[in-house]
FIKOL-494070 format. One record per atom (N, C-alpha, C): residue in one letter; residue number from 1; y, z, x. Coordinates in nm, 2 decimals, padded with zeros to 4 digits. Layout:
// FIKOL-494070
<A NUM <Y Z X>>,
...
//
This chain:
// FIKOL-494070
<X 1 <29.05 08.60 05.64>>,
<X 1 <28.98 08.62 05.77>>,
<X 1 <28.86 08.53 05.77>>,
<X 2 <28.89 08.47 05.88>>,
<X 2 <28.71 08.38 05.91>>,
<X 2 <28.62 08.51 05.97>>,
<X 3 <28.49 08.44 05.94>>,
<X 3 <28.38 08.46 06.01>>,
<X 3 <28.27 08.37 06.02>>,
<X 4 <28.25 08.43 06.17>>,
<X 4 <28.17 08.32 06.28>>,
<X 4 <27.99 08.37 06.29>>,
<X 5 <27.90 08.38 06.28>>,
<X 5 <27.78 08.41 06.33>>,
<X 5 <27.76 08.32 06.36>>,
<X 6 <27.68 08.42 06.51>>,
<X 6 <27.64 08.43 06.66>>,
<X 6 <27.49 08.39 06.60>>,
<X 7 <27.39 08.27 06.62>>,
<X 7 <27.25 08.30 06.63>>,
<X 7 <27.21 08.24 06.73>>,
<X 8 <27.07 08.24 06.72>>,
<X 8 <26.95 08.19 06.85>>,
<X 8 <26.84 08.21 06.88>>,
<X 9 <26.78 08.17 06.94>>,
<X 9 <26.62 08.21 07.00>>,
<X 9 <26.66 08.34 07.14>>,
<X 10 <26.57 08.42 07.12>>,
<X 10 <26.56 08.51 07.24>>,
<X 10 <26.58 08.46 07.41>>,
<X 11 <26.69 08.49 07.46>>,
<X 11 <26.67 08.52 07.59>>,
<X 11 <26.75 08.37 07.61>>,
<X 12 <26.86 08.32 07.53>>,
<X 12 <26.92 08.23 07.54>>,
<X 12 <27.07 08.22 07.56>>,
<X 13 <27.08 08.35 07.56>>,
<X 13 <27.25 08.39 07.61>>,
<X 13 <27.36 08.41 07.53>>,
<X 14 <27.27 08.45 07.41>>,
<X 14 <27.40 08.50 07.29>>,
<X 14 <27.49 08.59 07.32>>,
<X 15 <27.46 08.71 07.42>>,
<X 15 <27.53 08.83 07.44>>,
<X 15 <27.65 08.75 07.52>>,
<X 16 <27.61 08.67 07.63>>,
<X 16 <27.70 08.65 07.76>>,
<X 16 <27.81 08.53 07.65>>,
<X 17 <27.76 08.44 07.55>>,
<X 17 <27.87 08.36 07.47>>,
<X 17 <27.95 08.42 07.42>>,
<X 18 <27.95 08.54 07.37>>,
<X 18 <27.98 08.63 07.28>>,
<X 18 <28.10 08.68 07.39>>,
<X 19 <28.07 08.73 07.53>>,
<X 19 <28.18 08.81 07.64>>,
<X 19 <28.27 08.74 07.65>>,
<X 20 <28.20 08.59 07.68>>,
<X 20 <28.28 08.49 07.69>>,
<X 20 <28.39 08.45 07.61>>,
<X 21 <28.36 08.43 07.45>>,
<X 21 <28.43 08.40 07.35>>,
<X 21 <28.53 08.49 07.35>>,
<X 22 <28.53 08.63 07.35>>,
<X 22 <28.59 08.76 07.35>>,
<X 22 <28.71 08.77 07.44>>,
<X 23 <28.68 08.72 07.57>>,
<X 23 <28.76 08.71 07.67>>,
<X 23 <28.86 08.62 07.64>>,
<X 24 <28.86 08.49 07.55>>,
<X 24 <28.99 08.45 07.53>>,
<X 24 <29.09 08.48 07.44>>,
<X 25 <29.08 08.58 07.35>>,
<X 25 <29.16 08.65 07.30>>,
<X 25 <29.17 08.80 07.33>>,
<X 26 <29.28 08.83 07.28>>,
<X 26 <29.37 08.98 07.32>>,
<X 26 <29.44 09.01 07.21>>,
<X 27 <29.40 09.13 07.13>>,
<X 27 <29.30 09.22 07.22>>,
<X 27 <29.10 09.14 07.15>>,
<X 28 <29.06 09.17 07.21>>,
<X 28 <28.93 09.14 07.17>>,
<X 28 <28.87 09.14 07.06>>,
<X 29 <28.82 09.00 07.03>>,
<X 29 <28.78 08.98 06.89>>,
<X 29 <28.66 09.14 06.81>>,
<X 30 <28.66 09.15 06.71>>,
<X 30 <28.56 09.24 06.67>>,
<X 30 <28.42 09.18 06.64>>,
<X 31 <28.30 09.30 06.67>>,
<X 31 <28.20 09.19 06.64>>,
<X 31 <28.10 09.28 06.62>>,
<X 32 <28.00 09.26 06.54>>,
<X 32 <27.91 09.29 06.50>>,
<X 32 <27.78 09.25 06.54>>,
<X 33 <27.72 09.41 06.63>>,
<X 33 <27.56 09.35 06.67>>,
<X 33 <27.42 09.39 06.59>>,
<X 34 <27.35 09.31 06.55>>,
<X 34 <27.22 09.35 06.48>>,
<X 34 <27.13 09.43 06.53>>,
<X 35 <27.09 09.34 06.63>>,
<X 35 <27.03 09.44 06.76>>,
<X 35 <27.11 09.61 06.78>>,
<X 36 <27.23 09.62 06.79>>,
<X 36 <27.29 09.76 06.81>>,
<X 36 <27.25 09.84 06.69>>,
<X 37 <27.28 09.78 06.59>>,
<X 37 <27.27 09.83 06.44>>,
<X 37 <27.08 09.82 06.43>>,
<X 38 <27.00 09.79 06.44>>,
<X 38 <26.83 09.80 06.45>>,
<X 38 <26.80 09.94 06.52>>,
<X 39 <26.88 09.93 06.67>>,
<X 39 <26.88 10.01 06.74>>,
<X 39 <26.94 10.21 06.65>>,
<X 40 <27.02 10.19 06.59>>,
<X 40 <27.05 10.30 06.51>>,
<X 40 <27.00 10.30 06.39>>,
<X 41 <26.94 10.23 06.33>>,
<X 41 <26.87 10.28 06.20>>,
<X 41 <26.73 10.33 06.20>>,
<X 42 <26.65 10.27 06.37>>,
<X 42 <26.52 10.35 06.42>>,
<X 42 <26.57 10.48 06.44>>,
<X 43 <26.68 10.49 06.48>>,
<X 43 <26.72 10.64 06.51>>,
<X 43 <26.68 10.76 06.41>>,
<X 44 <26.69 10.71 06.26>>,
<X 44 <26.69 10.77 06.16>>,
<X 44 <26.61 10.83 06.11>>,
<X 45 <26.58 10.97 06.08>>,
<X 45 <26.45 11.04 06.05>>,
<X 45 <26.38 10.98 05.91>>,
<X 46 <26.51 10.94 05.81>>,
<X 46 <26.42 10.85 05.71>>,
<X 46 <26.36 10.72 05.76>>,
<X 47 <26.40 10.65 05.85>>,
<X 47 <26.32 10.55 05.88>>,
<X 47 <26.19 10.57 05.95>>,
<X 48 <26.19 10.68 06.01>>,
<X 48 <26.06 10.69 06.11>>,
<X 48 <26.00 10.73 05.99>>,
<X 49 <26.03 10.80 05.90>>,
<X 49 <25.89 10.84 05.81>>,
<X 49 <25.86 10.70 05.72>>,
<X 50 <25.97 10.58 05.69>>,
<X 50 <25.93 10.50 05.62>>,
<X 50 <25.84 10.43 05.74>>,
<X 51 <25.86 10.39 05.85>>,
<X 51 <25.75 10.34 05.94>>,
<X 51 <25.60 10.36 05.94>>,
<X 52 <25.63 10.51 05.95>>,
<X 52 <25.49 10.63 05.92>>,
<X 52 <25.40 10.59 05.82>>,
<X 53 <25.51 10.57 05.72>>,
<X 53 <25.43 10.55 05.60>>,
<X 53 <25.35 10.40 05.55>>,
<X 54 <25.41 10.31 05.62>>,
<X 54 <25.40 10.21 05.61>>,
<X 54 <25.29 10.15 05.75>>,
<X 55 <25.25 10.20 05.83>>,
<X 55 <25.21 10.18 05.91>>,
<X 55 <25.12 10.25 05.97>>,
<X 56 <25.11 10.36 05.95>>,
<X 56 <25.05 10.50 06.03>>,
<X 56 <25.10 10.53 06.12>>,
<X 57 <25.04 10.67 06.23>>,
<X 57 <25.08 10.76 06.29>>,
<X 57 <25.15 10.66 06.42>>,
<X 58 <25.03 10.60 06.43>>,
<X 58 <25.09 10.50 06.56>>,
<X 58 <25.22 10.44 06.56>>,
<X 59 <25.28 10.43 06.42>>,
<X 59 <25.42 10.38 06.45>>,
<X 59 <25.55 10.46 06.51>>,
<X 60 <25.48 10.56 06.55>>,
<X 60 <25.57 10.67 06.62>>,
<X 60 <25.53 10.78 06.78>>,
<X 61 <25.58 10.77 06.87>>,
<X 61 <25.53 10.86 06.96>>,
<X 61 <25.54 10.99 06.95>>,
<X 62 <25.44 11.02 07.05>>,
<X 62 <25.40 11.19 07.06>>,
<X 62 <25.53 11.26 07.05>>,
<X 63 <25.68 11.23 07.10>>,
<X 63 <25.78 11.23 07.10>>,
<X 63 <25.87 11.26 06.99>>,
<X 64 <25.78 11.20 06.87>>,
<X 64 <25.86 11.17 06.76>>,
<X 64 <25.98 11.06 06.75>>,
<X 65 <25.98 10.99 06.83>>,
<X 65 <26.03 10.83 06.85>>,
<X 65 <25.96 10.71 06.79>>,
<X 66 <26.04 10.64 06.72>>,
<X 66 <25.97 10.52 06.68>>,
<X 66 <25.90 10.38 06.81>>,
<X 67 <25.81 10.40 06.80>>,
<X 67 <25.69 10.31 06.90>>,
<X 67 <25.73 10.18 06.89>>,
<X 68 <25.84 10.12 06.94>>,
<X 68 <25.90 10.00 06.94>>,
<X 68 <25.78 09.91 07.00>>,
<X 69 <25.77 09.96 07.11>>,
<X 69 <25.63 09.86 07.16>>,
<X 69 <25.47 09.85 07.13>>,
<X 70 <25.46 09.94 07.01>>,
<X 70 <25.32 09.92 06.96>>,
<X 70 <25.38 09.80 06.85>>,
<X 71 <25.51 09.85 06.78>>,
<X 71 <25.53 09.75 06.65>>,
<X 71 <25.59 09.58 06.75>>,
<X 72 <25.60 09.56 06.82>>,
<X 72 <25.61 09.45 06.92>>,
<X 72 <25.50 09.38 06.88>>,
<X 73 <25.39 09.51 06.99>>,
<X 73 <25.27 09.40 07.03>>,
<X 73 <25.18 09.36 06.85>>,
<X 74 <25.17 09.47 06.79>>,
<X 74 <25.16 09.44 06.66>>,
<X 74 <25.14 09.43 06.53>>,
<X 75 <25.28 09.46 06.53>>,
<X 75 <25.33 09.40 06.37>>,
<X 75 <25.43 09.31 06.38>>,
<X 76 <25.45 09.24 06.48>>,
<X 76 <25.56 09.13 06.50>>,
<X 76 <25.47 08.98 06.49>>,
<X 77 <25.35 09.01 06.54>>,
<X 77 <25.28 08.86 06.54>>,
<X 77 <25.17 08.86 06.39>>,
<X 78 <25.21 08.96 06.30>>,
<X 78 <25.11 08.94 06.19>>,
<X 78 <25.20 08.93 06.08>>,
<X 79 <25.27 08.83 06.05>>,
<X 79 <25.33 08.80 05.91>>,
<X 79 <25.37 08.91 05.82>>,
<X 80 <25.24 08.95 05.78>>,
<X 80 <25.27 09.04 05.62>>,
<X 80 <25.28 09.15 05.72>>,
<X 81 <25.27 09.23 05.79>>,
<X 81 <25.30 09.32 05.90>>,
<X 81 <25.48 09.36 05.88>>,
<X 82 <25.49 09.24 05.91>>,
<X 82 <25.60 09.15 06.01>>,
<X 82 <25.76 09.23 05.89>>,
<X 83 <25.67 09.15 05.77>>,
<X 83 <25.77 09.13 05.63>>,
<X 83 <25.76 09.29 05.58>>,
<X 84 <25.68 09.32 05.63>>,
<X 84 <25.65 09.53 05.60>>,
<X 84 <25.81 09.56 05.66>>,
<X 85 <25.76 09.51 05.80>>,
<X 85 <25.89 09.59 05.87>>,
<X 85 <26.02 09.54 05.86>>,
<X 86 <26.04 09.42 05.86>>,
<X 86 <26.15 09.36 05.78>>,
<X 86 <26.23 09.47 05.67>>,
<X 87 <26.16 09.44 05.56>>,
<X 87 <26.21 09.49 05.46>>,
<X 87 <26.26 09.65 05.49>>,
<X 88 <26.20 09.70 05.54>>,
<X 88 <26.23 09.84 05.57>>,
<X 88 <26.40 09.86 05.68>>,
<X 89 <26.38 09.77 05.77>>,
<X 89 <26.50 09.76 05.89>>,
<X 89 <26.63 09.68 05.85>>,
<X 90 <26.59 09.52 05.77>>,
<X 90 <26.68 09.43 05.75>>,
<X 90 <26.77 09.53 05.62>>,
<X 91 <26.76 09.62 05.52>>,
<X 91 <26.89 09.62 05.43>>,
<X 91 <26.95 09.69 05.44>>,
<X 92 <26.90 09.83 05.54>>,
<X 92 <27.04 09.87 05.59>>,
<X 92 <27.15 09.84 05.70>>,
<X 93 <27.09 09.74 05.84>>,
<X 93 <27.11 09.65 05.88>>,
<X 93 <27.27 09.60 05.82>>,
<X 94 <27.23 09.51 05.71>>,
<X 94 <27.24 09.40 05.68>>,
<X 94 <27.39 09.46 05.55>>,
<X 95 <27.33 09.58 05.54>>,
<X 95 <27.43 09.68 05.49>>,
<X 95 <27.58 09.77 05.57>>,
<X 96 <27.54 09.74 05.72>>,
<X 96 <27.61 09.76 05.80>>,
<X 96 <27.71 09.67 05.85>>,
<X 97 <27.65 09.56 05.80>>,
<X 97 <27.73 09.41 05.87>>,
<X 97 <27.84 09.42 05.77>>,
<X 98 <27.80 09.40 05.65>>,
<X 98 <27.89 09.40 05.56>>,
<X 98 <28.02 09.51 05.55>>,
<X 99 <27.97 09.67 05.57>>,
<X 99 <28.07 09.72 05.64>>,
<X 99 <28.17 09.73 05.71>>,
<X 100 <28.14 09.69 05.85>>,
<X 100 <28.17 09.65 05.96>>,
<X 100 <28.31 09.47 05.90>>,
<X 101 <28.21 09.41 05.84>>,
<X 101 <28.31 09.28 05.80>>,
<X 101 <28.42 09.36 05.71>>,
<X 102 <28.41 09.42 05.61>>,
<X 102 <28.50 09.46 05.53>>,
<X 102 <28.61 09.53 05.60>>,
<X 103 <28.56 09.62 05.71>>,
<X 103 <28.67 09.75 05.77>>,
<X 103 <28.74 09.61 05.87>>,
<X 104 <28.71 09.53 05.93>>,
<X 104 <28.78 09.41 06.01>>,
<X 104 <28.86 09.35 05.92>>,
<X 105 <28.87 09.31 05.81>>,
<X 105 <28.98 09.24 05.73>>,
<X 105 <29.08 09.30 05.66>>,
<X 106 <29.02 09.51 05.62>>,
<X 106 <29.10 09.55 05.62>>,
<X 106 <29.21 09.61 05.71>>,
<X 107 <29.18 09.59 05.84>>,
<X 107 <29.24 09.57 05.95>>,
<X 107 <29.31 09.48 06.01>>,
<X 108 <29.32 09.36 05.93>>,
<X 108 <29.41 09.26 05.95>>,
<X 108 <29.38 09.18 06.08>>,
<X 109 <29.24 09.13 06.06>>,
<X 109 <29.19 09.07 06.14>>,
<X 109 <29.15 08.90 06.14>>,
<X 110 <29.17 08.82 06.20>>,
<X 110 <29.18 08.69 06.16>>,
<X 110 <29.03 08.62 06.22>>,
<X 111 <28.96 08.68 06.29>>,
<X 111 <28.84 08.62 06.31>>,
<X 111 <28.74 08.72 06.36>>,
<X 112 <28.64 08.73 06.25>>,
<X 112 <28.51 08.86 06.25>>,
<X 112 <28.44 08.71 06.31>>,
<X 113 <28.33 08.85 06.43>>,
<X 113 <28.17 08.79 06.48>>,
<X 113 <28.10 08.86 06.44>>,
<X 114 <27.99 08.80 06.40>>,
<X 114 <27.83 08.86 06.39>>,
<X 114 <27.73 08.81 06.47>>,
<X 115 <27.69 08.90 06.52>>,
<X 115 <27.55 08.82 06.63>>,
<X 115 <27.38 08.88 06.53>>,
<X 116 <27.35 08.78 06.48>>,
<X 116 <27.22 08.77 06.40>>,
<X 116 <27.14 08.73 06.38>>,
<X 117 <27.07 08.79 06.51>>,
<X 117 <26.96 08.66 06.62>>,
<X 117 <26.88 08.66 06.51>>,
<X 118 <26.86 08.68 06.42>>,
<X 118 <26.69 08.66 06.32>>,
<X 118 <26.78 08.60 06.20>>,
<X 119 <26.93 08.53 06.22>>,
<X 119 <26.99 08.44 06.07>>,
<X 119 <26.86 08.41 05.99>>,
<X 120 <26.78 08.28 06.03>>,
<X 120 <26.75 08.26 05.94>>,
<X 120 <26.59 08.27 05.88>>,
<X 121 <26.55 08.34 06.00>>,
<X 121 <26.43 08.38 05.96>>,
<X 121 <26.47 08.51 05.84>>,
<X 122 <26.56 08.53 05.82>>,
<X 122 <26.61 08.65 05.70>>,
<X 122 <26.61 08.57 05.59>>,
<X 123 <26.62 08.44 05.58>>,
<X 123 <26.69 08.34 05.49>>,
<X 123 <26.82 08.28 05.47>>,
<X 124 <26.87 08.32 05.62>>,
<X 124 <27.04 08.27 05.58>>,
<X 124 <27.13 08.34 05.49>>,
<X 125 <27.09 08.44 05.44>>,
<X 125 <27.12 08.54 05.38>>,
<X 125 <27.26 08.59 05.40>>,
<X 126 <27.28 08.64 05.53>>,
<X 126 <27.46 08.64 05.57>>,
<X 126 <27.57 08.54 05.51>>,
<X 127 <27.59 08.53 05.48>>,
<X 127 <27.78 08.45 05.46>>,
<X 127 <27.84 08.41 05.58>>,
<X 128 <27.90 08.30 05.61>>,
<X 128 <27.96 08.28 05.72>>,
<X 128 <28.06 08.15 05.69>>,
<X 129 <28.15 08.15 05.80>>,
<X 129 <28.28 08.04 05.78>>,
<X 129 <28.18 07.94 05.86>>,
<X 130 <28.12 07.97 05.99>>,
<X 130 <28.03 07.86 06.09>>,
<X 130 <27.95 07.99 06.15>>,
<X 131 <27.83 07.89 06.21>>,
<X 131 <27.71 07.94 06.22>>,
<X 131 <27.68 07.87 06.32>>,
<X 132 <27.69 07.97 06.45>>,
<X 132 <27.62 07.91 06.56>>,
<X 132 <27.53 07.90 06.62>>,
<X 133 <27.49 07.86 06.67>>,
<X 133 <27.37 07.86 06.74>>,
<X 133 <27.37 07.85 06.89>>,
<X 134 <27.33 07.96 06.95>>,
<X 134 <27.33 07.96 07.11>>,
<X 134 <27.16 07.89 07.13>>,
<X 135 <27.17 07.81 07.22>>,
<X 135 <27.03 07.78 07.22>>,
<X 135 <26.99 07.74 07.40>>,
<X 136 <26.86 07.70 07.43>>,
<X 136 <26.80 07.67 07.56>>,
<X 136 <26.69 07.61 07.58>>,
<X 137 <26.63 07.58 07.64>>,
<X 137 <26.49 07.53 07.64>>,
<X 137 <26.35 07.71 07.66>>,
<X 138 <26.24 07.60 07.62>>,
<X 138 <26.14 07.76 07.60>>,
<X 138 <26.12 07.76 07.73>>,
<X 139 <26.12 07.74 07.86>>,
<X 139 <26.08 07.77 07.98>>,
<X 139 <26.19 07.88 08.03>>,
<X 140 <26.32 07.85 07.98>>,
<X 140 <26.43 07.90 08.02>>,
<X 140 <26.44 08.03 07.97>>,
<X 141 <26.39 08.00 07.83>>,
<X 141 <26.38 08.18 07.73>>,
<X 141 <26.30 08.28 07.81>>,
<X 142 <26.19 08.19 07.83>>,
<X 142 <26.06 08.29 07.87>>,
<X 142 <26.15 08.37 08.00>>,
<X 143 <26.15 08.29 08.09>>,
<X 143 <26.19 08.32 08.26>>,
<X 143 <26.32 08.44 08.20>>,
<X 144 <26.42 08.41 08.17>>,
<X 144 <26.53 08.50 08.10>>,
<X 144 <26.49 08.65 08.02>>,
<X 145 <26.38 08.62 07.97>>,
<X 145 <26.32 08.75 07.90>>,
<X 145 <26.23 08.79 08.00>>,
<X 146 <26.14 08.76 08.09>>,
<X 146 <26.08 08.83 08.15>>,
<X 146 <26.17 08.90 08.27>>,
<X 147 <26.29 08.87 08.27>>,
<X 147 <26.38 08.87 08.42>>,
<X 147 <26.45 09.00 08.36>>,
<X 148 <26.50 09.01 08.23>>,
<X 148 <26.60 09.07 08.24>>,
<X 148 <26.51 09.21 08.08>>,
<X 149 <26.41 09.19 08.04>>,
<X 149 <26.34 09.25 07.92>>,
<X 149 <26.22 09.36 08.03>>,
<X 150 <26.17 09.30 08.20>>,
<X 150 <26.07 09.35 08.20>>,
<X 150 <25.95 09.28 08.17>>,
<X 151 <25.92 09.20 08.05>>,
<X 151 <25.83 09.20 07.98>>,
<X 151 <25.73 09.10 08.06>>,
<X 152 <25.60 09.08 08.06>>,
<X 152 <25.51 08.96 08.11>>,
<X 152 <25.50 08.82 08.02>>,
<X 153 <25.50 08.76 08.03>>,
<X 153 <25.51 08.63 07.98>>,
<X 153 <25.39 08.63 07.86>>,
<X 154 <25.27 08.67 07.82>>,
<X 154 <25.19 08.67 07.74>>,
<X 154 <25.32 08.71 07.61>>,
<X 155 <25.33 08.89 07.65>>,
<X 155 <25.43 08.92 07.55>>,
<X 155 <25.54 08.80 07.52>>,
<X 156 <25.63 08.77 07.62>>,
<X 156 <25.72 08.70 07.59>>,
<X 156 <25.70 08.57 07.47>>,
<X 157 <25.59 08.51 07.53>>,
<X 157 <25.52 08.39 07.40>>,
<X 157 <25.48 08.44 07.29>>,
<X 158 <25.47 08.62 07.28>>,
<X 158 <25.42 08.68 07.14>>,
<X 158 <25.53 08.67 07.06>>,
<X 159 <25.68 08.76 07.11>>,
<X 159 <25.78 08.74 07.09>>,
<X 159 <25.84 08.62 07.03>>,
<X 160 <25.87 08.54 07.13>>,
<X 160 <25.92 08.41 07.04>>,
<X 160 <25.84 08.34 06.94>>,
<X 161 <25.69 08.39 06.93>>,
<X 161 <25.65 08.29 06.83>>,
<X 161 <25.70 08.36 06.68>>,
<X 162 <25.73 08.48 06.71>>,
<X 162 <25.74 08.53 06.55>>,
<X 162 <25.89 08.49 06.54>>,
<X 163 <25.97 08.42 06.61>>,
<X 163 <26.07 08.36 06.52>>,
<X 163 <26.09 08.19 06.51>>,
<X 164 <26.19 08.19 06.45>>,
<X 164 <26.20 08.01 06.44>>,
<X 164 <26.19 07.93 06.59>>,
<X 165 <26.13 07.80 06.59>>,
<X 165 <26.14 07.77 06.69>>,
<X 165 <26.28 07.71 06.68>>,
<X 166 <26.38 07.74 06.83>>,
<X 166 <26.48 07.72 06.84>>,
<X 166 <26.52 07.56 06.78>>,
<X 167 <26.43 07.45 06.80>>,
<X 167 <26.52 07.31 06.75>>,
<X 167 <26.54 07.31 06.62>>,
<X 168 <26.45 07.40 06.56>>,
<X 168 <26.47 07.46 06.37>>,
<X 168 <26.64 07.52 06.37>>,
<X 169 <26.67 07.59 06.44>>,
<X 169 <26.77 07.64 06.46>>,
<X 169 <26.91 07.56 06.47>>,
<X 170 <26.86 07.45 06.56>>,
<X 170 <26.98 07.42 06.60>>,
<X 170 <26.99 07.30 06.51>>,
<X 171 <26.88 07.26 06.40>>,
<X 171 <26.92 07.15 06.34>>,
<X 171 <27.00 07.19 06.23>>,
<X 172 <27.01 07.35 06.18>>,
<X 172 <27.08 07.40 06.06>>,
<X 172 <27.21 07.42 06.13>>,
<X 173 <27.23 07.40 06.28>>,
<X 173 <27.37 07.47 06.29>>,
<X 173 <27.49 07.44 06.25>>,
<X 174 <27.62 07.50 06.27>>,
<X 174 <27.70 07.47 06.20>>,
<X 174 <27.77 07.37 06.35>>,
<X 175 <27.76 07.45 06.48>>,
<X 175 <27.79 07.41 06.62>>,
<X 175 <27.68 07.49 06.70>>,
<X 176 <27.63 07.37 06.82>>,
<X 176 <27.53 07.44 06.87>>,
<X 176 <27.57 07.47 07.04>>,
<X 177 <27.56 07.57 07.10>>,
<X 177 <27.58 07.58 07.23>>,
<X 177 <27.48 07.59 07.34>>,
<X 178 <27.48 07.44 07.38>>,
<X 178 <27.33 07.45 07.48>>,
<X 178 <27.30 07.57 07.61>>,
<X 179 <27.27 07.65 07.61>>,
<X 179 <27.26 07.76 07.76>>,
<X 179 <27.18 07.76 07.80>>,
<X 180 <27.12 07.62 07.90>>,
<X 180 <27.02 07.58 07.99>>,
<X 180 <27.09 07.59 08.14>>,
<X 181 <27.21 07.55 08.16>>,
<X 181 <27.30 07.55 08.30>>,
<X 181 <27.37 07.69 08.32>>,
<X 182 <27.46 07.66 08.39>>,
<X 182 <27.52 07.77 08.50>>,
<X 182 <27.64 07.83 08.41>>,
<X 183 <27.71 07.93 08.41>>,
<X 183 <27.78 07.98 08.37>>,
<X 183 <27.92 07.95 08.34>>,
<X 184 <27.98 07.84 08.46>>,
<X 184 <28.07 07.77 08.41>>,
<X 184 <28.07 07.63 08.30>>,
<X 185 <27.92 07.57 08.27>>,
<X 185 <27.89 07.50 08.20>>,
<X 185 <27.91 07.58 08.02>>,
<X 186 <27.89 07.72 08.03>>,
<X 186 <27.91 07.81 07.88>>,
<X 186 <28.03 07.84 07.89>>,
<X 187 <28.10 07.88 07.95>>,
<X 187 <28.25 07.94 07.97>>,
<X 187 <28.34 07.78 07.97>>,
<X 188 <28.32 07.64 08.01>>,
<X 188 <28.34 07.50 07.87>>,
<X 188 <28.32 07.51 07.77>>,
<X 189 <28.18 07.55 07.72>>,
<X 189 <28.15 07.52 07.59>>,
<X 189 <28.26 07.60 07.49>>,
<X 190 <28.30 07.75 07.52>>,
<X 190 <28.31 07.86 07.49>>,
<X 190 <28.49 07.83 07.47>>,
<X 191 <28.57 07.77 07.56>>,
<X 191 <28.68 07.69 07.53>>,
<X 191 <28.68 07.63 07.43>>,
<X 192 <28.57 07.51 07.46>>,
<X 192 <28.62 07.41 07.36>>,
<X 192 <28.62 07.42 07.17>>,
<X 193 <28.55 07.53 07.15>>,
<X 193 <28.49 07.59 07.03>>,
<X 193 <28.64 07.69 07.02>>,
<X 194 <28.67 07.76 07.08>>,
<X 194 <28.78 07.86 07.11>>,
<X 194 <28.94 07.80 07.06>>,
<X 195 <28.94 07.67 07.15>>,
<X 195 <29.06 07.61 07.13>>,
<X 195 <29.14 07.60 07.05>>,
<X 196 <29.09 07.53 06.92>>,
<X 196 <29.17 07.50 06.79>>,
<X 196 <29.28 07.70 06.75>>,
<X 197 <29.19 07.73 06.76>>,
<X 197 <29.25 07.91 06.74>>,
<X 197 <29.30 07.93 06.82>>,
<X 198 <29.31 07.91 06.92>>,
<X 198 <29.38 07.96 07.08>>,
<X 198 <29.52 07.90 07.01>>,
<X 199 <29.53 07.75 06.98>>,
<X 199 <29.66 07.75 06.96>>,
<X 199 <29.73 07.71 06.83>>,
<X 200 <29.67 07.78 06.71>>,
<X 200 <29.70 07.78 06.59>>,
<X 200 <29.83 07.85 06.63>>,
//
């Protein structure tokens, strides 16, 4: 079984490459989201106390919900913050992926995705057959995150500075998929990457 990871800078269209890619095979490739998987391990009453603990009361609401948008504004733009929360989120994560890859091959599956928008700010750490990189320009990120996140553009520039800047990205890639144009300019790209497998 291959595997492909999905990377990139925020708000550059990894999710929509990923529908896209998906759509040319039947039945639908399997794939693995980080983001989904973050999303369920905040869920977890051991994590909110490891947050708690690591952070104070503020890392949680009146609610008893993990305060995603206090740890945004910050502990995402303060490094040793940053690496607190890391460590706490990325190994069960990262422990998931690997799950997730195992149960796909023992299913007899010929091509696993991972989407793992923070590759290599982790250290590249994942395994992979190719390593992509969805990428765009920063005017296009910003507009795209503030369009579709809500967020104001101050945030948005908080956000992306805590990860790689995307040309870092795309110089380690394995193939890089530019998503600056229109939809049918990614649904080409998304072919031609597709192809060789389409007709193995």
């Amino acid at each position: 079984m291959k595997s492909w990871l999905i990377t990139g800078g925020a708000g550059c269209g990894k999710s929509s490459f990923i529908t896209l890619l998906q759509q040319q095979f039947s039945p639908p490739l399997p794939c693995f989201s980080a983001d989904v998987a973050v999303a369920e391990v905040v869920r977890r009453e051991s994590t909110r106390s490891e947050l708690v603990a690591a952070f104070g009361a503020q890392a949680q609401t009146h609610s008893g919900e993990v305060n995603r948008p206090w740890l945004r504004e910050v502990v995402l733009p303060d490094p040793v913050l940053r690496r607190q929360l890391e460590g706490i989120l990325h190994p069960p994560v990262l422990a998931a992926l690997e799950k997730a890859r195992s149960e796909a091959e023992t299913a007899g599956v010929n091509l696993f995705l991972a989407e793992v928008p923070l590759h290599y700010e982790i250290g590249g750490t994942v395994s992979a057959d190719l390593v992509i990189v969805v990428a765009s320009s920063r005017s296009v990120q910003v507009r795209r995150m503030m369009e579709t996140r809500g967020l104001d553009e101050q945030t948005v520039h908080k956000f992306l500075e805590a990860q790689w800047p995307i040309e870092a990205k795309v110089e380690r890639a394995d193939a890089v998929i530019w998503n600056d144009g229109s939809l049918a300019s990614l649904e080409a790209q998304v072919l031609t990457l597709a192809s060789p497998l389409l007709q193995a």
